[in-house]
N, C-alpha and C positions, 0 to 999 in steps of 0.2 A: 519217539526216539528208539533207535533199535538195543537192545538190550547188551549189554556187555557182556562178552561169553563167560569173562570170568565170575561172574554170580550167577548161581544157579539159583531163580528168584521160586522155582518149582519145588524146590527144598524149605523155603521161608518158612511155609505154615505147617510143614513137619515139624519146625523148632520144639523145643522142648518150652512150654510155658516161660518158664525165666529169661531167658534167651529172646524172646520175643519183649517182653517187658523192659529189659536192660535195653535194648533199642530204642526205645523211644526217651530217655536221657544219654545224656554226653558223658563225656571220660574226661574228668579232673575239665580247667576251663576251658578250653578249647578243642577237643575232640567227641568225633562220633564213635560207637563201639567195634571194634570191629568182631564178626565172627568167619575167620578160617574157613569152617566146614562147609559156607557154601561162598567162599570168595571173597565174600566182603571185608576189603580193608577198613579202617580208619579215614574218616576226613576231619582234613584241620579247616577251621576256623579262623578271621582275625576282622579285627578292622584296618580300616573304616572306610568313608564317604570321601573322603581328601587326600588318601593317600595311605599305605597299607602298613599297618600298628601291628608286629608281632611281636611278643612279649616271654620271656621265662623266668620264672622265679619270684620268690615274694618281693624283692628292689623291682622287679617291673623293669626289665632291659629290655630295650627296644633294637631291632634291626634298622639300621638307616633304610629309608624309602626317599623318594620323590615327594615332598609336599607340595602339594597342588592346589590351587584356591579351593575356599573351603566353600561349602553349598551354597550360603546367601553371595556370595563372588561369584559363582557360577551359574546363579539364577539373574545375577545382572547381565551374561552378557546376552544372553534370550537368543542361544546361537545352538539349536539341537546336535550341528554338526559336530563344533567346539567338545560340547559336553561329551558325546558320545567318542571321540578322540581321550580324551581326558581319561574315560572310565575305562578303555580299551588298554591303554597305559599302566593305568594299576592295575588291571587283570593279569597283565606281562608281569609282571613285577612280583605280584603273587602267586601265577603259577612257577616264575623261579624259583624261590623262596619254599615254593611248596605248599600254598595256603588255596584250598579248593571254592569256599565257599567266603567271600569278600562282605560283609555285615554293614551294608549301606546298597540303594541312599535309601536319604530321609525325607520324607515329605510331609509333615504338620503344617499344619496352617501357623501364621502366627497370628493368634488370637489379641494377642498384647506384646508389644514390643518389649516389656517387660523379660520375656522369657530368658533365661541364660543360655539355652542351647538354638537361640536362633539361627545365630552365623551356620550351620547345618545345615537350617532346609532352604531352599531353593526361592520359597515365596510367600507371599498373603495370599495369592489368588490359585485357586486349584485345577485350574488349566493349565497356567504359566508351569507349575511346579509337578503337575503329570504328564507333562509332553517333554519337559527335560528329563524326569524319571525314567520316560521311557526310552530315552537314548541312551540311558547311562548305563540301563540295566544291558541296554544292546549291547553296548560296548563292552562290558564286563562279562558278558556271557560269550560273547566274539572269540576269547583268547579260552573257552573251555571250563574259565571259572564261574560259579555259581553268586549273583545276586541277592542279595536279603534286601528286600524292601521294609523299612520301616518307620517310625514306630504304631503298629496299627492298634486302634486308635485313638485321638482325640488328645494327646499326648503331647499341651499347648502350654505347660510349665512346669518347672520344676519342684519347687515348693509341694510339698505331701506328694510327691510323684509316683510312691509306691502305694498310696494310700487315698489318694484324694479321689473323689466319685462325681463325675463330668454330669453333670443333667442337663439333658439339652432333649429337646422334641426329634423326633426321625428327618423331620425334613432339614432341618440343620446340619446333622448330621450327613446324610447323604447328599446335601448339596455343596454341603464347603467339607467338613472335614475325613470325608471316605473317597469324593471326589477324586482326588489326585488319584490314589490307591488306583480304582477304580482305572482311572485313564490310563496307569502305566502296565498293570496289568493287562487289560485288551493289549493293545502296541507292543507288550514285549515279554512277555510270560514269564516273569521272574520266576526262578527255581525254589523260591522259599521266599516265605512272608514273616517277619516280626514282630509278635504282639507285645502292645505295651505291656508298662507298669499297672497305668492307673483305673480305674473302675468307670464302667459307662453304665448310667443307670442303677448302679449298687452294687455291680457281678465287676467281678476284675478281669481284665480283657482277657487273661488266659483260663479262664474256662469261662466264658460269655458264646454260650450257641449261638445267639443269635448274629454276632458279630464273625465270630469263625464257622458257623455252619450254615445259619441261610443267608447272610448277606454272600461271605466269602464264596463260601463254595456253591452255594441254590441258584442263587441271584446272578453271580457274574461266573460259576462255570469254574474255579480256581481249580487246577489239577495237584499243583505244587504242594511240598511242608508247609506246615505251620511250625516258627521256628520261636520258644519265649523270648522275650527280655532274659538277662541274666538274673538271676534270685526272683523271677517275677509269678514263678508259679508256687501256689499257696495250699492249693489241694491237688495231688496229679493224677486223681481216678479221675477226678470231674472235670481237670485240665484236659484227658484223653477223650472223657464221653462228650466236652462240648465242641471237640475241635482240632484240640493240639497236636502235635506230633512228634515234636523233640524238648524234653525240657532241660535248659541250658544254665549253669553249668554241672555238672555229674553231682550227684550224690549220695558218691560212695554204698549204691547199691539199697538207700534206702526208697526212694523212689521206685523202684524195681519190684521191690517186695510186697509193695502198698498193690499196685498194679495187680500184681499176681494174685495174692490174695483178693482182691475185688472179682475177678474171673472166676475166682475157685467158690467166692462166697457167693456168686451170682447177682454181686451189684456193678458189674462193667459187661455186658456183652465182647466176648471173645473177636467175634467179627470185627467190632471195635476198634479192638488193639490191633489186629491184623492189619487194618486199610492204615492206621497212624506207622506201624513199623515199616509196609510196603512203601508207603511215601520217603521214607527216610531212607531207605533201601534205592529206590529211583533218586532221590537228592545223589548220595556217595556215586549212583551209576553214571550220572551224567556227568560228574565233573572226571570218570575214568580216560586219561587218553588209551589208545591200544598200547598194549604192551607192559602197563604198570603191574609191577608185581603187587601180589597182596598181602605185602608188608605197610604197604601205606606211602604217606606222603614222606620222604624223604628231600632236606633241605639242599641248595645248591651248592655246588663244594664250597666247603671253605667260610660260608657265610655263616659265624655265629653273631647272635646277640651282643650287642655291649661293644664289639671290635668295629673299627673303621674299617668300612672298604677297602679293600687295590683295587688298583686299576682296570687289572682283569674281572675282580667280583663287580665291582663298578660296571664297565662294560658288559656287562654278562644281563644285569638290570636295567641294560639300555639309558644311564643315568644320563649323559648329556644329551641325549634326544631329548631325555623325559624332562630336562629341565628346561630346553629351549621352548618344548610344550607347554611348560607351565608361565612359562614368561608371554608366551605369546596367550594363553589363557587367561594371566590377569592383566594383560592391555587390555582385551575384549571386556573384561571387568569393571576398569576404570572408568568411573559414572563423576564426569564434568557438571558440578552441581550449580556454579555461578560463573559468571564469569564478568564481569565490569569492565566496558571498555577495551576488549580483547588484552585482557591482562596477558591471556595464555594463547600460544605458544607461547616460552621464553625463546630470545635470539642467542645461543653460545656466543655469536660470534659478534656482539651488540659491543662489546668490552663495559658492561654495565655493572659494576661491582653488584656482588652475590653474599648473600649472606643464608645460610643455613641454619635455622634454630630448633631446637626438641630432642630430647632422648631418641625416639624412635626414628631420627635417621641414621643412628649408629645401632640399634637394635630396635628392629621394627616388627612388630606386631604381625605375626605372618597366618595365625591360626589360632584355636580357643582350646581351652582346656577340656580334661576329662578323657573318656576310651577314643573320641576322635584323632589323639594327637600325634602325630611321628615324629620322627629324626628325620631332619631331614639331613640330605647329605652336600646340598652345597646352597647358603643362603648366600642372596646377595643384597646386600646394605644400601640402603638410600642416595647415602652423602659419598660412599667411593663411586657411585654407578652414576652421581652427579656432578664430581669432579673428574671424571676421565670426558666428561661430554664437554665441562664449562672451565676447565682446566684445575690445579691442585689451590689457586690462590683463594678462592671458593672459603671464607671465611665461617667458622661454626662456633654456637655456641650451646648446649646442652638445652640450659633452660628448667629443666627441672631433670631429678634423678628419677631414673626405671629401676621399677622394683627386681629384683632378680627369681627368676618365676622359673616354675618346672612345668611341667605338662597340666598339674594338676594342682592349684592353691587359690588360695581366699586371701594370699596376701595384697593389701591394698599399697597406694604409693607411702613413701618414706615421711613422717612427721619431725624430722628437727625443723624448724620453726628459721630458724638463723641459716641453715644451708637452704634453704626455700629460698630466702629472699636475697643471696647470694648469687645464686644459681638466674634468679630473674634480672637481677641490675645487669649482671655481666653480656646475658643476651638482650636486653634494651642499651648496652653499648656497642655491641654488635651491630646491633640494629641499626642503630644511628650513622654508622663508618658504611654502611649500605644503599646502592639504591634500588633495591629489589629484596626483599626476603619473604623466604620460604618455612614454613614454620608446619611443622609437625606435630600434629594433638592425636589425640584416641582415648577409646576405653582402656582399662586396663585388663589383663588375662582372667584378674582375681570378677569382672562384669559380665564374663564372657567364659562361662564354664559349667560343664554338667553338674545336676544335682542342684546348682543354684540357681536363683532369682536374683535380676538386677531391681534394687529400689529406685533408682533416680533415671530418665530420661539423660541426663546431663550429662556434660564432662566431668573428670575430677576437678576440683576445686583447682587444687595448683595449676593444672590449664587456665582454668579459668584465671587467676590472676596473672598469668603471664599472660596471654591475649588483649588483657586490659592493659595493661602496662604496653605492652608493644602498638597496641592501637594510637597510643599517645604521642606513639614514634613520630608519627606520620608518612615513614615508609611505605611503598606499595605492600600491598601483603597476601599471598598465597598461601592458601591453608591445605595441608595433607593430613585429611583424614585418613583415620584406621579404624571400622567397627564392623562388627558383623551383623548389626541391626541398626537400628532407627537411632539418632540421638538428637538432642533440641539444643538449638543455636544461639538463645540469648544469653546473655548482650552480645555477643562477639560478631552477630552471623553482621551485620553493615558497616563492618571493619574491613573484610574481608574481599579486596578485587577479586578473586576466585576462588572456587572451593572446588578440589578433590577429591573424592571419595574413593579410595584402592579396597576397601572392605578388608577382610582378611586375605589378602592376596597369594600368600603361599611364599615358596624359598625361593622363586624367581621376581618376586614383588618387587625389590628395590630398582631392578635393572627397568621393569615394566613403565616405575613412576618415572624413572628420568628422561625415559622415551617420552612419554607422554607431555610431560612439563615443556620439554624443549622441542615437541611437534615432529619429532623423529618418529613416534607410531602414534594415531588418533583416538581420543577417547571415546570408546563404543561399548561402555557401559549404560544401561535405561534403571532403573531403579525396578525392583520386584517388590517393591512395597514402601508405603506411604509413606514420609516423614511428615511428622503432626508438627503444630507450634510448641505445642504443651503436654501434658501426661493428661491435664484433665478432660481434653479434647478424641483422648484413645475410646476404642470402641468400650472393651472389659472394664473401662475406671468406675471406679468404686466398687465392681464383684470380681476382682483379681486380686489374692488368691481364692477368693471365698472367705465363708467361715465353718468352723468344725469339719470341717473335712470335704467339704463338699462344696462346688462352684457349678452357681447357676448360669447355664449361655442363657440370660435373657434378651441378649442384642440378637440372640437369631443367626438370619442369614448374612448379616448389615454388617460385615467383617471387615478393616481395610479400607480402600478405596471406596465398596461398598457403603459401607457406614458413613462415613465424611463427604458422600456427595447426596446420600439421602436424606442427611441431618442440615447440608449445605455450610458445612464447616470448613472455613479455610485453613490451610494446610500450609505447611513449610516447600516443601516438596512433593507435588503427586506422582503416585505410584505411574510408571513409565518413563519418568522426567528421565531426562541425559540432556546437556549441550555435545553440540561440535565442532569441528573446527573449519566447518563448511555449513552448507545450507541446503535446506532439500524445500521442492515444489510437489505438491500432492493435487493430479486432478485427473479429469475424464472420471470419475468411477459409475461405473455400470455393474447392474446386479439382473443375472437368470435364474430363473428355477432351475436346480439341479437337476439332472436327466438319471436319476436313480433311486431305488426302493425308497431308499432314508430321508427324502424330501429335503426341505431345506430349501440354498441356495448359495451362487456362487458370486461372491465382488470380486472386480477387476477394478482398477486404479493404473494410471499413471504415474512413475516416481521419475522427479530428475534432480540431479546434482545441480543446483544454480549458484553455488559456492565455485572459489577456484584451486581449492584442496580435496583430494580421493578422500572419500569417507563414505563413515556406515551409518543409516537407519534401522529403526525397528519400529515399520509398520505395524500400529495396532487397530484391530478392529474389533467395537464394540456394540453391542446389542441391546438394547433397551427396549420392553414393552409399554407400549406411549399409554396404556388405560386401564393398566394391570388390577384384579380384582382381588389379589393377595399380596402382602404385603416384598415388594421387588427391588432391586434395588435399580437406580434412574440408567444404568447402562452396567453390562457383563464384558469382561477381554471373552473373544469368541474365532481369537485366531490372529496369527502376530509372523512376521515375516522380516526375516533382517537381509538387508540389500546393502553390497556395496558398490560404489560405482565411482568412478573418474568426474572431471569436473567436468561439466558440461552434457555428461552421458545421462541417458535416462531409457527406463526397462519398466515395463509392464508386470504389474505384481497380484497373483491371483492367489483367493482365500476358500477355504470352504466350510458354510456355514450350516449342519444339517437341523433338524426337527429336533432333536432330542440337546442342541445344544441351547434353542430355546425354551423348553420345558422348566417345569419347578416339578417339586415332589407335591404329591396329594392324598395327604397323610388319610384324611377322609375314606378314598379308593386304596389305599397302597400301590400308587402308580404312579408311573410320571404323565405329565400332561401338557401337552404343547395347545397352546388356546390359539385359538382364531383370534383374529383381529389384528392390529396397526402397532408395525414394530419400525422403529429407526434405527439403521444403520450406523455409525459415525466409526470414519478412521479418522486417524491423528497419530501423533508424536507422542503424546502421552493420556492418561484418562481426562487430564482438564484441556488439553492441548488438540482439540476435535480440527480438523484442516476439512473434510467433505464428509456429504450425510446425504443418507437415502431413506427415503420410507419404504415401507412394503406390506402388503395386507396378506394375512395368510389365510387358507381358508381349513375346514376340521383337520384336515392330513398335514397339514403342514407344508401345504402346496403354494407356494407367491400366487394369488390371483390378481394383482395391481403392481405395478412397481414406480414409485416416482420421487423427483428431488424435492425435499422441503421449499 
């Protein structure tokens, strides 16, 4: 990138000692330093991944933004385009606003469904979730603003997340949880990288060399910041000599001093601190449009904190695009989990009494707590977005009370005992006066929030006794889920003619599900991760959280879908599942050797619409080595393709599968290694859901020498 006239980066390393130290920490929470003398302003900071969280003051006011589905909703709809619109969105938003460098996404594996901050990342599997990284970072980087990929790494729960020390072998590590990193970086050179909280190995991520200096930058070439966690760095000489480059947030100049002094006492090489300042120097330059003065980022008129938008500040944020973006973001979202008897569609126009039951159709669950969370500026609610479709006589009953939740608490649902079961009789007469009800459950905010850990797989209790009860009804019954992770369905899940899953869908959610309910938009959500029966069936149970401080990966590579087809455990849900509302035909597939350096090879497939409704697939294809001599798991997602097509149409869908996508790490050599021998093919609908399968022999390079159908 060509350098911005207004810094003179030839003056940098004339700085005076301090001056170069004060560079690589922030200014109070959200700001970089700026220095005048050679140009360099200020750049602000904000979050997040879902939508852009600026904040002033110790109350923590937030500017209204766009909430947009949050990452595990975004990683269901397996649509790079989607996402990459999405992220482009909140880059607009944030460069009005003024905010240069945007602190998402997130890409963690989810080791255990347990985690609170899952609704964040994108997936279980590290393809899935670096190939949508790297759209988002495109998209975010598209409108001028700056990227933070994070949290790097290993950074798979909350519980001791400042404190807790990951021990897991290398090859685990760089096959599932560096992985994603890894892949979004190549594809889209985020401007800055985020290290975690928690310790890899016994060193905590922010001064871990080997994690920031020969993985990041040796191994894959990183040019960009290294940007901390916030309070995450503990020593910041050994934060600068392993790696780092800015540590976040300011501290008030004691960080500074430490620096300086390490240079002057000749335990920090000088050089050092130059490449860490230069980096943060190139961060502020890139996010410069022409023309900014260097005074810094200045807010768009008129927009403070805390105030509601006009019309005009509204429109200036491109709010009703952004919102019809977000709506049509979580249809694509919308992961059709059962469906009995084509319960779903609903007919509006069937005149079939309707009944509505649950809190969360009058306050739904749109996002999770913690620094993810925004304002947003215009939600739209379940049961009005269902009565303008099914008309207003659309009968409701609560069912149970929502807790009244801020961006950020541990409050759980209400316990009076007697309004519980108030609350339940009145929607099991509801219920009865219906012949259709739709019934609304979820986590609560207080399951689904940074810093914490969820205990149970489950619903709250009070769902649960209201499902029981309405199952009794004998009413047909449609359930709307709300979660940003995995949750286990007994007793209820064979009550239920269909199940919805909207995830955390954002401020356009409500309007999204009533499309979908009533077949007005189709559900073209897939699942990015498993849902299990049980907790005890999860990969991590029994070493989640660990003990004393420390959590062993002894499941390895066997993450997810991985783990539960190698262990051969049946599952609620596998990872990929989605129903539709239509039907798809999978055939012809043919596979060549690729015609380039990287070996490999290339599947072709047939897709046709044999349904008589437009709808979307998400072709996946996976990889499996049929005779593996370390421990593998029985098939890899190795490349995934969403198509949609009219009824009766059908289009040819090509993948590409190179050498190094069949490789494992080989800790032994420190390399990766693609082995010769007999691999099968399989696409499908999901990872249990295989529709055509090819074998292929490879030979040392990675070359198909055979190719043929089981």
């Amino acid at each position: 990138m060509t350098p911005d006239p207004y810094i003179d980066r030839a003056a940098l390393r004339t700085l005076p000692l301090e001056e170069k130290a004060a560079l690589v920490s922030g200014v109070g929470p959200y700001h970089t330093h700026a220095i005048p003398a050679i140009g360099l302003p200020a750049a602000e900071v904000g979050d997040g991944p879902h939508g852009l969280r600026t904040e002033t003051g110790v109350e923590m006011v937030w500017i209204p933004s766009t909430g947009f589905p949050t990452g595990s909703a975004l990683g269901a709809t397996w649509d790079r385009g989607l996402v990459g619109e999405v992220a482009a969105a909140i880059g607009e938003e944030a460069r009005a606003i003024g905010v240069q460098v945007l602190l998402g996404p997130g890409v963690n594996m989810k080791r255990t469904p347990l985690c609170g901050r899952n609704f964040e990342y994108f997936s279980e599997d590290p393809l899935l979730a670096g190939e949508l990284a790297g759209s988002y970072i495109s998209g975010v980087q598209s409108t001028g603003v700056g990227a933070c990929l994070k949290h790097f790494a290993a950074n798979n729960q909350e519980t001791w997340r400042t404190e807790v020390s990951v021990e897991a072998d290398e090859r685990t590590l760089r096959e599932i949880y560096l992985e994603a990193f890894r892949r979004a970086i190549e594809a889209a050179d985020p401007w800055s990288v985020m290290c975690s909280y928690n310790r890899i190995g016994g060193v905590h991520a922010s001064q871990n060399s080997w994690l920031l200096t020969e993985v990041l930058r040796e191994d894959w070439g990183y040019l960009g910041a290294v940007v901390s966690d916030w309070d995450a760095v503990h020593d910041p000489v050994a934060a600068v000599r392993a790696g780092l480059d800015l540590e976040m947030p300011g501290t008030d100049g004691r960080s500074a001093g430490l620096i300086a002094d390490a240079v002057r006492a000749g335990e920090l090489d000088e050089t050092v601190l130059d490449r860490a300042a230069e980096r943060v120097v190139r961060l502020v330059e890139r996010t410069l449009p022409g023309g900014r003065s260097v005074e810094g980022p200045v807010r768009a008129e008129g927009i403070v904190p805390g105030a509601e938008l006009t019309d005009s500040q509204a429109a200036a944020l491109g709010a009703s695009r952004h919102h019809e973006l977000a709506r049509r973001a979580s249809v694509a979202a919308h992961t059709l989990l059962r469906n009995e008897g084509g319960a779903l569609p609903l007919d509006p126009a069937s005149g079939r009494r309707l009944a509505v039951i649950g809190g969360f159709a009058e306050t739904p669950r749109i996002q999770g707590g913690g620094s993810s969370g925004v304002q947003p500026i215009q939600v739209d609610t379940p049961l009005s977005a269902i009565r303008r479709i099914a008309g207003d006589d659309v009968a409701f009953a609560p069912g149970y009370a929502v807790p009244s939740t801020t961006f950020y608490t541990e409050e759980a649902w209400p316990t009076d005992l007697d309004e519980r079961r108030r609350l339940i009789a009145e929607a099991v007469e509801v219920a009865r006066a219906a012949e259709t009800m739709i019934v609304f459950v979820g986590l609560p905010l207080s399951d689904e929030v940074e810093a914490l850990d969820r205990t149970t797989l489950a619903l709250p209790e009070v769902q649960l006794e209201l499902l029981a009860a309405l199952a009794e009804v004998g009413t047909p019954m449609i359930v709307v889920l709300a979660a940003g992770s995995a949750v286990t369905m007994d007793p209820w899940h064979d009550a239920a003619d269909a199940i919805l899953l909207t995830w955390l869908g954002g401020e356009a959610m409500g309007a999204a599900t009533a499309e979908v309910l009533f077949g007005i938009a189709e559900p073209e959500g897939r699942l990015g991760e498993t849902f299990p029966l049980r907790l005890a069936d999860t990969p991590a149970y029994g070493r989640f959280p660990g003990k004393d401080r420390l959590v062993h990966y002894s499941e390895g590579v066997l993450i997810g879908y991985r783990w539960y087809d190698a262990k051969r455990i049946d599952v609620r849900y596998p990872f990929g599942h989605g129903l539709s509302y239509t039907s798809f035909e999978y055939s012809d597939p043919r596979v060549r050797a690729a015609a380039d350096p990287q070996g490999g090879f290339e599947v072709e497939l047939t897709m046709r619409n044999s349904g008589s409704r437009p709808g979307s697939e998400v072709v996946q294809l996976y990889v499996g080595e049929l005779e593996p001599t370390v421990v593998r798991a029985p098939r890899e997602l190795r490349g995934f393709e969403k198509v949609r097509l009219a009824p009766g149409a059908e289009t040819r869908v090509a993948m590409r599968v190179t050498a190094r996508d069949l490789a494992y790490f080989d800790e032994a050599r420190s390399r990766w290694t693609t082995p010769a021998g007999a691999y099968r093919i399989d696409v499908g609908a999901s990872s249990r859901d295989l529709r055509v399968s090819v074998s292929v022999s490879l030979g040392d390079e990675g070359i198909p020498e055979a190719l043929r159908r089981p």
